[in-house]
C-alpha positions, 0 to 999 in steps of 0.5 A: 077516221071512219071505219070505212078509211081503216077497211081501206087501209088495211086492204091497203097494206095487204096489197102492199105487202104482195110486192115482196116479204123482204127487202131483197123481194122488194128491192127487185120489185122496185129494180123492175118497175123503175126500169120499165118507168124508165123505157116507157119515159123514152118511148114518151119524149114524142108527146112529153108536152101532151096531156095525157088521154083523159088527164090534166097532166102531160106525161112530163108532169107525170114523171115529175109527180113520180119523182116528187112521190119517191124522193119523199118516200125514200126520206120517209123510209131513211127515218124510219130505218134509222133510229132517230125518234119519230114525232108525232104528224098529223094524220090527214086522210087523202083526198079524192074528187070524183073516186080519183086520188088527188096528188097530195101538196108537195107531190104535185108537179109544176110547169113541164121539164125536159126529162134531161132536167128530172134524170138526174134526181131520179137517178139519184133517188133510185138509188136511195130507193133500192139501198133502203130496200136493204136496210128498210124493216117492218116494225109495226112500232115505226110506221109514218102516216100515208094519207091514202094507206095508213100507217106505213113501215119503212118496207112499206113505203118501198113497197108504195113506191114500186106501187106508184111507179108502176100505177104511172108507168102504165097511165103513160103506157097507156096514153102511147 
């Protein structure tokens, strides 16, 4: 791990930690984000199939990335609320091509859905997401690795997600 990749991470979980101090705070900062991802998929449905201006993915790949980003977060954050021990896992740094973050495997989407086929996961792990924002701490002696952040509390990576819905939402905005 390089000095710079520790810098980065610790700027990372300031910024994470200006999405909200509790669970309370968190919970309705990721109630806002998931309602706004959630109109602007909407408004998307005309152009579901269509790149993105400026990207690979359509914006039903971008909703299946965001899917697939907070179903893995919300099993991270359960772990780590929970009092199951923790293993060790590797710690691999994200990877990025030309200043961009690539989806790490497992996050990335596959061949387009209809949103009709993505709602109903989504409706679940949403809410997943804000039930864990109420039991979710930030025990410094409980973190999972993030391969772009560091290491991560459970409050953390309630607090990534909200970043992350947020961050695509705004490319799908942006592409209307």
């Amino acid at each position: 791990m390089t000095q710079q990749q520790q810098e980065n991470w610790a700027q990372a979980a300031a910024m994470l930690r200006r999405l909200g101090t509790n669970g309370d705070e968190v919970a309705a900062r990721l109630t806002r984000e998931l309602d706004a991802f959630e109109a602007v998929v909407a408004r998307s449905q005309d152009r579901w199939h269509q790149p993105l201006s400026g990207r690979e993915w359509t914006a039903a790949q971008e909703a299946e990335h965001v899917l697939l980003v907070n179903e893995s977060s919300a099993r991270i954050a359960a772990l780590l609320a929970s009092d199951r021990p923790l293993r060790p896992t590797p710690r691999v740094p994200g990877e990025e091509v030309a200043g961009k973050r690539q989806a790490p495997e497992g996050t990335r989407p596959g061949p387009d859905q209809p949103w009709a086929a993505l709602a109903g996961r989504h409706a679940a792990v949403r809410g997943q997401l804000l039930t864990l924002a109420g039991q979710a701490g930030d025990d410094p002696d409980r973190t999972f690795f993030h391969p772009f952040m560091g290491d991560l509390t459970a409050l953390d990576w309630l607090r990534m997600a909200a970043y992350h819905v947020g961050h695509h939402r705004r490319q799908l905005e942006r592409a209307g």
